[in-house]
PDBQT receptor file of N, H, CA, C and O in Angstrom, charges set to zero:
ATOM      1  N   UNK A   1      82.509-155.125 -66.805  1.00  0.00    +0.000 N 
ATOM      2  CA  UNK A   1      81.949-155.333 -65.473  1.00  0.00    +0.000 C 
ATOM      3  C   UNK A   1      82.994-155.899 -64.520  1.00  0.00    +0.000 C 
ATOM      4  O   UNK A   1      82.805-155.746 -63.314  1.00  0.00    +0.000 OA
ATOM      5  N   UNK A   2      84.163-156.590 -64.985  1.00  0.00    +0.000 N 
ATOM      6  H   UNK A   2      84.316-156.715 -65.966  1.00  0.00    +0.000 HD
ATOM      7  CA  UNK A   2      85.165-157.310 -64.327  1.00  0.00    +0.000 C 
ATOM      8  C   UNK A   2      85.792-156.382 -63.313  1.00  0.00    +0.000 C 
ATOM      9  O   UNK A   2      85.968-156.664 -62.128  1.00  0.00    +0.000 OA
ATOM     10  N   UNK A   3      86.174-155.012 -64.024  1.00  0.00    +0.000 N 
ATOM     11  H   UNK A   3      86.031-154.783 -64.987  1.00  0.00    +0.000 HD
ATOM     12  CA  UNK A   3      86.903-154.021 -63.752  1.00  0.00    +0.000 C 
ATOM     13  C   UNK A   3      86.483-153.362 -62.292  1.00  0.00    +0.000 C 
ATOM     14  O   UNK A   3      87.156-153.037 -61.314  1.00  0.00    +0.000 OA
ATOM     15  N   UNK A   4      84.884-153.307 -62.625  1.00  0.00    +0.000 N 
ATOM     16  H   UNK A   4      84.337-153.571 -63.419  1.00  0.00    +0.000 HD
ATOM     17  CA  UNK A   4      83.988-152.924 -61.039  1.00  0.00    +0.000 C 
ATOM     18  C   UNK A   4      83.874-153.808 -59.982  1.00  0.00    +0.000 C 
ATOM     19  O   UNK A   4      83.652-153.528 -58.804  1.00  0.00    +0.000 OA
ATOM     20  N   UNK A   5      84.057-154.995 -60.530  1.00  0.00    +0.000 N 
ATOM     21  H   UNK A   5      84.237-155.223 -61.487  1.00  0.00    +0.000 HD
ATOM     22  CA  UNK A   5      83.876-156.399 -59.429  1.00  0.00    +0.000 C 
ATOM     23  C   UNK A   5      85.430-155.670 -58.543  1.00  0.00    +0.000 C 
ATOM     24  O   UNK A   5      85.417-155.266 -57.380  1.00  0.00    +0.000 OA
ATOM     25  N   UNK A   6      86.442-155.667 -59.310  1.00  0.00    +0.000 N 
ATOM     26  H   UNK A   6      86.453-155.996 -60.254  1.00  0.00    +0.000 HD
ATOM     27  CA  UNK A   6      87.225-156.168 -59.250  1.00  0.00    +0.000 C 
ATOM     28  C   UNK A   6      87.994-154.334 -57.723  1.00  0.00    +0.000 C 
ATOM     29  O   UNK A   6      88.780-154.247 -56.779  1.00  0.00    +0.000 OA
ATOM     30  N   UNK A   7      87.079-153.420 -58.471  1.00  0.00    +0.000 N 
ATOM     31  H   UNK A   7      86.441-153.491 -59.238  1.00  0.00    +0.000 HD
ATOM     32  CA  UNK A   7      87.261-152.283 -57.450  1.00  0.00    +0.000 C 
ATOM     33  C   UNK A   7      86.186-152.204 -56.084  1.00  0.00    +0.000 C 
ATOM     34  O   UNK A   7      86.447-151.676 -55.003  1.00  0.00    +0.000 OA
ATOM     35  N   UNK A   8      85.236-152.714 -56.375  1.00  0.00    +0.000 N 
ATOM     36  H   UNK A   8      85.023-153.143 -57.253  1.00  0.00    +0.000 HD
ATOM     37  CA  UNK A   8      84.390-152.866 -55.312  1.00  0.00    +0.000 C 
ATOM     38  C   UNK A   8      84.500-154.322 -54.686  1.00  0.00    +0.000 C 
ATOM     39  O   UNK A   8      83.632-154.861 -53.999  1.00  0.00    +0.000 OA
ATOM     40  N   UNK A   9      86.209-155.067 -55.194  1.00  0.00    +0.000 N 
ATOM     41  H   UNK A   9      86.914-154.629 -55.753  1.00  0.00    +0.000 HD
ATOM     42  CA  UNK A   9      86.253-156.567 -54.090  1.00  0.00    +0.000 C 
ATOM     43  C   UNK A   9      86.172-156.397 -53.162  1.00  0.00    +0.000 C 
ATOM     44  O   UNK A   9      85.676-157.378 -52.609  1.00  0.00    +0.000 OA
ATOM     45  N   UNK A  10      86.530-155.103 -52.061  1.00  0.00    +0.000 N 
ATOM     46  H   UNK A  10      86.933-154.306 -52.510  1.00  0.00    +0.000 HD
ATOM     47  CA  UNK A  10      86.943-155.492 -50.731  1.00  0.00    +0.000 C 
ATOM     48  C   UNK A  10      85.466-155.071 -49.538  1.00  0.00    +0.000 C 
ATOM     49  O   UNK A  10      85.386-155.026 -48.311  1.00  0.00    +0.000 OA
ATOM     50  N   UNK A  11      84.574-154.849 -50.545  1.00  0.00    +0.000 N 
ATOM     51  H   UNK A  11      84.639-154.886 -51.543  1.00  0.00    +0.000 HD
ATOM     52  CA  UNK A  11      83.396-154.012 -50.014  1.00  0.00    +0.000 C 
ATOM     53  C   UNK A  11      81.994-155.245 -50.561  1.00  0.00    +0.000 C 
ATOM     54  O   UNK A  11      80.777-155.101 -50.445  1.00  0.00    +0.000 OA
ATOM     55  N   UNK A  12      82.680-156.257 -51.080  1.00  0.00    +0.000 N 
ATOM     56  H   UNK A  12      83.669-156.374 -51.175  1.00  0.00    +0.000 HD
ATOM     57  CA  UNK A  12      81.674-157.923 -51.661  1.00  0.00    +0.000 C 
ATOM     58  C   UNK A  12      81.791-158.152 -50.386  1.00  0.00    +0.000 C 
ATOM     59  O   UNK A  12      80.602-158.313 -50.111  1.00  0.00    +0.000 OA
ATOM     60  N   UNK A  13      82.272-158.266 -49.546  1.00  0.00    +0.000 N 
ATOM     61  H   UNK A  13      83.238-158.135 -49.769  1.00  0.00    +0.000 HD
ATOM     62  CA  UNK A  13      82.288-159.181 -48.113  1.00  0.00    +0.000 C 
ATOM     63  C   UNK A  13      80.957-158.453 -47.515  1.00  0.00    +0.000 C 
ATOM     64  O   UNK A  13      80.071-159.281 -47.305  1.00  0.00    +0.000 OA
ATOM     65  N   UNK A  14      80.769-157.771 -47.348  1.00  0.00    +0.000 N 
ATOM     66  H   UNK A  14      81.489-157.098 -47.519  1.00  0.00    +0.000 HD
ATOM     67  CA  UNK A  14      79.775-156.800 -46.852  1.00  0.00    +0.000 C 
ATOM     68  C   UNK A  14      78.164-157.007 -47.442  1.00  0.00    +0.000 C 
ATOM     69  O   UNK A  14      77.126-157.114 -46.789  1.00  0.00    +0.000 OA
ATOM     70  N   UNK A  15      78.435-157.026 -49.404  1.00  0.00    +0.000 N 
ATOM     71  H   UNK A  15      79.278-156.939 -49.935  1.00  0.00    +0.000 HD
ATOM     72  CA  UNK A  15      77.465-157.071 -49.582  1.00  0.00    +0.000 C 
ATOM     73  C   UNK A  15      76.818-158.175 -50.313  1.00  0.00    +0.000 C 
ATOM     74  O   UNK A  15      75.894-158.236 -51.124  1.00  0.00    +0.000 OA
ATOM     75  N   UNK A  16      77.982-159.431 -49.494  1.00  0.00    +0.000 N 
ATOM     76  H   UNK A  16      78.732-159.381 -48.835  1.00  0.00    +0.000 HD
ATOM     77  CA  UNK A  16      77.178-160.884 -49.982  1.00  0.00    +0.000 C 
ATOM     78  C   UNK A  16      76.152-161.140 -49.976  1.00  0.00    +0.000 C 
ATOM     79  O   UNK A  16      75.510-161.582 -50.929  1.00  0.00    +0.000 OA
ATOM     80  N   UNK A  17      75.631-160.833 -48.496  1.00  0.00    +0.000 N 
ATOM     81  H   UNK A  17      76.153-160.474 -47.722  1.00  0.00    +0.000 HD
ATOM     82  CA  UNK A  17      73.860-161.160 -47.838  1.00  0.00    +0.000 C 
ATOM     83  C   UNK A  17      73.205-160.376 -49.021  1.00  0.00    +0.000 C 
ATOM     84  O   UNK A  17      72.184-160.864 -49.505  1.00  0.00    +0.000 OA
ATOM     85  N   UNK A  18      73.745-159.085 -49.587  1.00  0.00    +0.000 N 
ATOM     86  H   UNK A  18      74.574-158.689 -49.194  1.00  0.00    +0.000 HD
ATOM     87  CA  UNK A  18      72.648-158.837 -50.346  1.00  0.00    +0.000 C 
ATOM     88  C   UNK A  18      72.420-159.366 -51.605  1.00  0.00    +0.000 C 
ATOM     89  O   UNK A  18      71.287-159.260 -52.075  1.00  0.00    +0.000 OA
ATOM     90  N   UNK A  19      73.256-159.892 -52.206  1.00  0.00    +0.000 N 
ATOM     91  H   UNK A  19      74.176-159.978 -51.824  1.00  0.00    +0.000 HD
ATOM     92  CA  UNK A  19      73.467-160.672 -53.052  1.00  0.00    +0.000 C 
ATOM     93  C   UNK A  19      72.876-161.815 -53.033  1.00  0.00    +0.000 C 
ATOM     94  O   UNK A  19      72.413-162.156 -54.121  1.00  0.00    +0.000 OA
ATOM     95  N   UNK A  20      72.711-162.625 -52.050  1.00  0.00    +0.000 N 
ATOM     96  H   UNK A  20      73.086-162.348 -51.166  1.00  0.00    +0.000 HD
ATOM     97  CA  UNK A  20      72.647-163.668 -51.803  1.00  0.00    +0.000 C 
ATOM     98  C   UNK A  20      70.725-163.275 -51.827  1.00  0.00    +0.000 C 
ATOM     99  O   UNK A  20      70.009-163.857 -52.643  1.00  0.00    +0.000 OA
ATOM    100  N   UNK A  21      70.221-162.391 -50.970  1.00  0.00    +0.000 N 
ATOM    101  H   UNK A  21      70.803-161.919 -50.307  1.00  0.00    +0.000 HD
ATOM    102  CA  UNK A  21      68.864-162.227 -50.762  1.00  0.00    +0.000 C 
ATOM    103  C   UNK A  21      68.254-161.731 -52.015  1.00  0.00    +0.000 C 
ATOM    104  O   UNK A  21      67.035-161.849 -51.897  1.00  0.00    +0.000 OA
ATOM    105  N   UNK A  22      68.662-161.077 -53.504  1.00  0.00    +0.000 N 
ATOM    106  H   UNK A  22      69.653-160.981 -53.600  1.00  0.00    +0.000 HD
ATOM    107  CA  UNK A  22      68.984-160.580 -54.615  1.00  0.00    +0.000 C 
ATOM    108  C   UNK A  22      68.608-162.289 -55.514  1.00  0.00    +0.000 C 
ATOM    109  O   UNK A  22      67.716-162.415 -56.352  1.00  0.00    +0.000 OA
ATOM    110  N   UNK A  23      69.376-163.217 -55.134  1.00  0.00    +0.000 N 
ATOM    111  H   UNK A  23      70.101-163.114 -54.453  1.00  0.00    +0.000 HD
ATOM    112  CA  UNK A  23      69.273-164.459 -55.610  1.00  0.00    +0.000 C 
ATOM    113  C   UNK A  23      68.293-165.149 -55.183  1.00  0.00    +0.000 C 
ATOM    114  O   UNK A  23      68.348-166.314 -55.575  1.00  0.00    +0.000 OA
ATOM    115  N   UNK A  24      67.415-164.905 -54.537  1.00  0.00    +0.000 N 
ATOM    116  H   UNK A  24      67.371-163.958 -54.219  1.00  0.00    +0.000 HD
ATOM    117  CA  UNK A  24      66.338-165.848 -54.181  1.00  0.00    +0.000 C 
ATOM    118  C   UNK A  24      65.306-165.211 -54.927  1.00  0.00    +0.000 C 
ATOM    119  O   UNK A  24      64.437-165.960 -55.372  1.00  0.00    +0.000 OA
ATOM    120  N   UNK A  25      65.173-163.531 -55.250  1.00  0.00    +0.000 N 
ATOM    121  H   UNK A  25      65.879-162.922 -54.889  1.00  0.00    +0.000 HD
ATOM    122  CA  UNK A  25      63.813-163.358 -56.309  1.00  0.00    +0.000 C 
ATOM    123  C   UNK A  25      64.670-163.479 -57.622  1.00  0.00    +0.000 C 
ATOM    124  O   UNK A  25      64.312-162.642 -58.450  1.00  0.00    +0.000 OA
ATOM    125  N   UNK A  26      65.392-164.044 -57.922  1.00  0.00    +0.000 N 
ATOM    126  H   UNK A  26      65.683-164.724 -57.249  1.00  0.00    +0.000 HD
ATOM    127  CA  UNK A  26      65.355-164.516 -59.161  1.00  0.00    +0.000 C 
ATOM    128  C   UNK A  26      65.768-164.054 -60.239  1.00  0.00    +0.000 C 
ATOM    129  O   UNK A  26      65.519-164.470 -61.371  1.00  0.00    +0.000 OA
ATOM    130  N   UNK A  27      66.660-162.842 -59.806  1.00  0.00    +0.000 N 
ATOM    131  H   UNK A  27      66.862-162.505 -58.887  1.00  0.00    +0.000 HD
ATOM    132  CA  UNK A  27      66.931-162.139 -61.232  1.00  0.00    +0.000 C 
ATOM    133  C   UNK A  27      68.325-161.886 -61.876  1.00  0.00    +0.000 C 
ATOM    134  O   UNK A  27      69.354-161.504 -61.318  1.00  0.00    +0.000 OA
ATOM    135  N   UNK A  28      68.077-162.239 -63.402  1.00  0.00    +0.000 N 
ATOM    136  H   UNK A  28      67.242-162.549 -63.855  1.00  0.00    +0.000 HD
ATOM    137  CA  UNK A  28      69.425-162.272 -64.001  1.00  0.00    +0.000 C 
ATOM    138  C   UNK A  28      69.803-161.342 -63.950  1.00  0.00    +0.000 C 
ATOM    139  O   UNK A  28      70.767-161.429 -64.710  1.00  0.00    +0.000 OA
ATOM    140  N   UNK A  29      69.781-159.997 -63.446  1.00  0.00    +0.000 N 
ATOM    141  H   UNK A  29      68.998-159.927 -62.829  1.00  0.00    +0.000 HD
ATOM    142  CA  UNK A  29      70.503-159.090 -63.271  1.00  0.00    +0.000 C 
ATOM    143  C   UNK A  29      71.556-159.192 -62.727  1.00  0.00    +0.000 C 
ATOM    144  O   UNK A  29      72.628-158.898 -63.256  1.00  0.00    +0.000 OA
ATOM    145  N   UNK A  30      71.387-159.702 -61.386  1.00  0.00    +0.000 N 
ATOM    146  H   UNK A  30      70.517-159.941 -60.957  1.00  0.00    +0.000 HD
ATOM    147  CA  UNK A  30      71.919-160.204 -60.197  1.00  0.00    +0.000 C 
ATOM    148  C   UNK A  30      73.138-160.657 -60.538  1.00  0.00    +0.000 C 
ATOM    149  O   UNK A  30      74.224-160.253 -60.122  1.00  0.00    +0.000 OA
ATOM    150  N   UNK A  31      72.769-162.078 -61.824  1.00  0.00    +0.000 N 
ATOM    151  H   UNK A  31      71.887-162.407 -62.162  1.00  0.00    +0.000 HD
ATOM    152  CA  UNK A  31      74.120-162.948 -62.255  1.00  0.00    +0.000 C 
ATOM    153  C   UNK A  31      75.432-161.987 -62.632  1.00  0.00    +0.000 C 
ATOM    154  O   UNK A  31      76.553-162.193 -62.166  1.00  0.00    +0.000 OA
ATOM    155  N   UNK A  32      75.108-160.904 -63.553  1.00  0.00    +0.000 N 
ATOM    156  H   UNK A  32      74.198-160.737 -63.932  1.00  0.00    +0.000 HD
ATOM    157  CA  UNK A  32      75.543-160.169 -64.256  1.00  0.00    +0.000 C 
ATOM    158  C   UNK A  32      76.668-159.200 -63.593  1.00  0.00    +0.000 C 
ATOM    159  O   UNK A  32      77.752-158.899 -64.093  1.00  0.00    +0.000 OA
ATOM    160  N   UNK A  33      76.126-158.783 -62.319  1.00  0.00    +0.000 N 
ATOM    161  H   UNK A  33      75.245-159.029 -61.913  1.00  0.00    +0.000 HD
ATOM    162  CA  UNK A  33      76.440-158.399 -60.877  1.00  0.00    +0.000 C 
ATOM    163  C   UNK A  33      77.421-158.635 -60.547  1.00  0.00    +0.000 C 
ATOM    164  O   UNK A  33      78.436-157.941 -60.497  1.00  0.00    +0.000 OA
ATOM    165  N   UNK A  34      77.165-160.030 -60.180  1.00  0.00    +0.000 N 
ATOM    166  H   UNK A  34      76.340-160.594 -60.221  1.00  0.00    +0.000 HD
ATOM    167  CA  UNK A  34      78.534-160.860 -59.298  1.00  0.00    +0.000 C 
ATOM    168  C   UNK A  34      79.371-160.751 -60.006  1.00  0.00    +0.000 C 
ATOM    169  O   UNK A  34      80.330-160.043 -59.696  1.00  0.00    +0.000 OA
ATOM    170  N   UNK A  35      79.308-161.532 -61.442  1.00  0.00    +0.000 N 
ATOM    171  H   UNK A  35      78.529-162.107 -61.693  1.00  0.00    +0.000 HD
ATOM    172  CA  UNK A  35      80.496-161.760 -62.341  1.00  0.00    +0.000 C 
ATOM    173  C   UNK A  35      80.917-160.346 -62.778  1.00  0.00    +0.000 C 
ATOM    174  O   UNK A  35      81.878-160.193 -63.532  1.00  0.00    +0.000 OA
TER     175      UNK A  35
């Protein structure tokens, strides 16, 4: 998963908010995601 974080870094700025709105229902998916 590092490998995808790590190709889709410059396109995380973009999709923090969703991330961030992703983290309020609660799901460990989410965690899995980021990292």
């Amino acid at each position: 998963m590092t490998s995808v974080s790590f190709k889709y870094l410059p396109v995380r700025g973009r999709l923090e908010p969703v991330y961030m709105f992703l983290s309020h229902l609660d799901i460990p998916y989410t965690v899995d995601t980021v990292t």
